[in-house]
Legacy VTK file of the C-alpha trace (Angstrom):
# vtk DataFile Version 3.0
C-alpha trace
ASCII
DATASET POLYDATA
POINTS 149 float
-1.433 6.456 5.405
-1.084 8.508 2.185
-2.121 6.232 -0.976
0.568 6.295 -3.763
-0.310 5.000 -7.000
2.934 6.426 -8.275
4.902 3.610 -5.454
4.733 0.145 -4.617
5.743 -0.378 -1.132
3.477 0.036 1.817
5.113 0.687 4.885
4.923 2.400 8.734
6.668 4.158 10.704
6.893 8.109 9.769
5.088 9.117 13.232
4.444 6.277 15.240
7.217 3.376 15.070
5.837 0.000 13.651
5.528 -2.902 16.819
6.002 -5.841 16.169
3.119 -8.387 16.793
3.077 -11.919 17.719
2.421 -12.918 14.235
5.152 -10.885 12.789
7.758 -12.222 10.773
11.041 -10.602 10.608
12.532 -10.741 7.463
15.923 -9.289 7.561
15.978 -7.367 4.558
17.149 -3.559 5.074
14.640 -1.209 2.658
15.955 2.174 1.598
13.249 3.627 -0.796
13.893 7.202 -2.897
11.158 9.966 -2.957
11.365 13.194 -4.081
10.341 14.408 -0.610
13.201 12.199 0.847
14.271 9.089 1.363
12.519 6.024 3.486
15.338 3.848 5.377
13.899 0.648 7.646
13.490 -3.008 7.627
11.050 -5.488 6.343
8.509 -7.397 7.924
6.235 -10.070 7.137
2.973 -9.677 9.408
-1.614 -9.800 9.006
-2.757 -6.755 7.558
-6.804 -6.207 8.043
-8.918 -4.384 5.817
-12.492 -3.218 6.311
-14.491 -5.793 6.974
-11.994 -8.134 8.557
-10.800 -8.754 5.423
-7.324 -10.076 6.853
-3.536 -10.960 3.939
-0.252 -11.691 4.584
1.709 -8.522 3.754
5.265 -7.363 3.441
5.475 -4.124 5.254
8.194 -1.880 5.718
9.248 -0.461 8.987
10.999 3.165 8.640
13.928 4.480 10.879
13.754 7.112 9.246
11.745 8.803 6.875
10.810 12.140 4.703
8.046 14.105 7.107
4.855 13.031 5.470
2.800 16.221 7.476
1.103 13.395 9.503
0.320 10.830 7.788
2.204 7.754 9.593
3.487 5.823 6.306
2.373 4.911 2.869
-0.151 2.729 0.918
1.989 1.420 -2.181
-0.438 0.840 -5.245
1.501 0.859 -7.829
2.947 -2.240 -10.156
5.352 -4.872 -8.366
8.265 -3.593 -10.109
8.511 -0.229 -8.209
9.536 -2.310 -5.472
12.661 -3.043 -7.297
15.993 -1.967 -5.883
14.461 -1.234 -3.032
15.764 -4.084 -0.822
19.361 -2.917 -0.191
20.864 -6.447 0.226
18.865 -8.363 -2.549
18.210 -5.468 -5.092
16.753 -7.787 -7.882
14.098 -8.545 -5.084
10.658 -7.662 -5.657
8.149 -7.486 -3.178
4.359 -8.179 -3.942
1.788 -5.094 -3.058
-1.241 -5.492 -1.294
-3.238 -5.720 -4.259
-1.339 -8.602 -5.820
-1.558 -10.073 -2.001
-5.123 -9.464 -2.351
-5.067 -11.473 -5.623
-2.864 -14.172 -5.710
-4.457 -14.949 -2.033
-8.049 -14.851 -3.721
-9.317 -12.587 -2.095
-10.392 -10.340 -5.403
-10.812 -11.781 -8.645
-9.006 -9.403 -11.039
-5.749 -7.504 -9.640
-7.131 -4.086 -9.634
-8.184 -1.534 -7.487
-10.332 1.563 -8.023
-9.902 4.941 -6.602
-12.802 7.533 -6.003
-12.261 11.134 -4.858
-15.515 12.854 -5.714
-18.428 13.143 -3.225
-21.508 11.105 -4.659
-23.675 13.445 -4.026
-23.269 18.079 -3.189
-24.948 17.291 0.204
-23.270 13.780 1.446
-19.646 14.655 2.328
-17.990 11.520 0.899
-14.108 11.395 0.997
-14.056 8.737 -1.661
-13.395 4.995 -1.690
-10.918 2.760 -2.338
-12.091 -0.211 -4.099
-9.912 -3.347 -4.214
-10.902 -5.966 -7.108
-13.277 -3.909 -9.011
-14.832 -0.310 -9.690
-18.387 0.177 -7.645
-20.811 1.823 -10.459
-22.214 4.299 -8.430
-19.345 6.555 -8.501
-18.992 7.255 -12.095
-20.708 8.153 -15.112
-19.905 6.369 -18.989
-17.149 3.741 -19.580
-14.275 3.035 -18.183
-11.604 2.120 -20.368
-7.279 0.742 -19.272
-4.954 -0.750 -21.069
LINES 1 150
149 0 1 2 3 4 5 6 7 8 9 10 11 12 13 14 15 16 17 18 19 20 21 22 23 24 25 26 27 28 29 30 31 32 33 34 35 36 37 38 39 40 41 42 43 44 45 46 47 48 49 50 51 52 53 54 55 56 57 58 59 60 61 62 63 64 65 66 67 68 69 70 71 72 73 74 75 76 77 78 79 80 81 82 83 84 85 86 87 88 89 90 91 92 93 94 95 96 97 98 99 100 101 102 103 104 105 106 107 108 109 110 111 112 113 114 115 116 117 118 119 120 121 122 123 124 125 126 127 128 129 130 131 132 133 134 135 136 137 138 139 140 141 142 143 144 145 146 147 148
């Protein structure tokens, strides 16, 4: 999946088409979502994401029927604030859905609703691709403050 900071909802579905599982939850709610690469048309679904370490959240996810090519990637990882998501359920537009890191939070899970992004190797002879850190920052992969408003 390609991580957007710049969007909100995650969703499947732009190689492989999303299956339904026995804990998925249909939620009849068409999603058309605008990119500049194209648009994302499909339905939502209510199903158990896992993360990492088993790490498991109820998530809205979107299910594409069609989609812009993403050269790959099967769908997208929406990071951005909850109100990206708006207008983005065709039959309820005023509908906002919550992104996995508010899922994270409000299902305690982390204790601040944040995540971290790393893209630097740690070190010129380990070939880290980075981290994504939900909850937090990890120390080790910068130098001086952080500072957000």
């Amino acid at each position: 999946m390609i991580i957007s900071t710049g969007s909100a909802n995650t969703w499947v579905g732009a190689v492989t088409p999303y299956v339904p599982s026995s804990t998925t939850i249909y939620l009849y709610q068409p999603l058309s979502i605008t990119y500049e690469m194209g648009d994302m048309n499909g339905d939502e679904y209510l199903d158990t994401v896992t993360f990492g370490n088993n790490v498991r959240i109820w998530q809205s996810i979107g299910a594409a029927t069609s989609s812009p090519h993403l050269h790959g990637f099967d769908g997208i990882l929406g990071l951005g604030p909850v109100i990206l998501t708006q207008n983005t359920v065709t039959n309820e537009p005023t509908t906002l859905i919550p992104t996995v890191t508010h899922n994270l939070y409000t299902q305690n899970i982390i204790s601040q609703e944040l995540f971290s992004l790393s893209f630097v190797p740690m070190s010129p002879t380990i070939p880290t691709m980075g981290a994504l850190i939900f909850g937090g920052t990890d120390p080790t992969r910068y130098t001086g403050a952080i500072t957000w408003t």
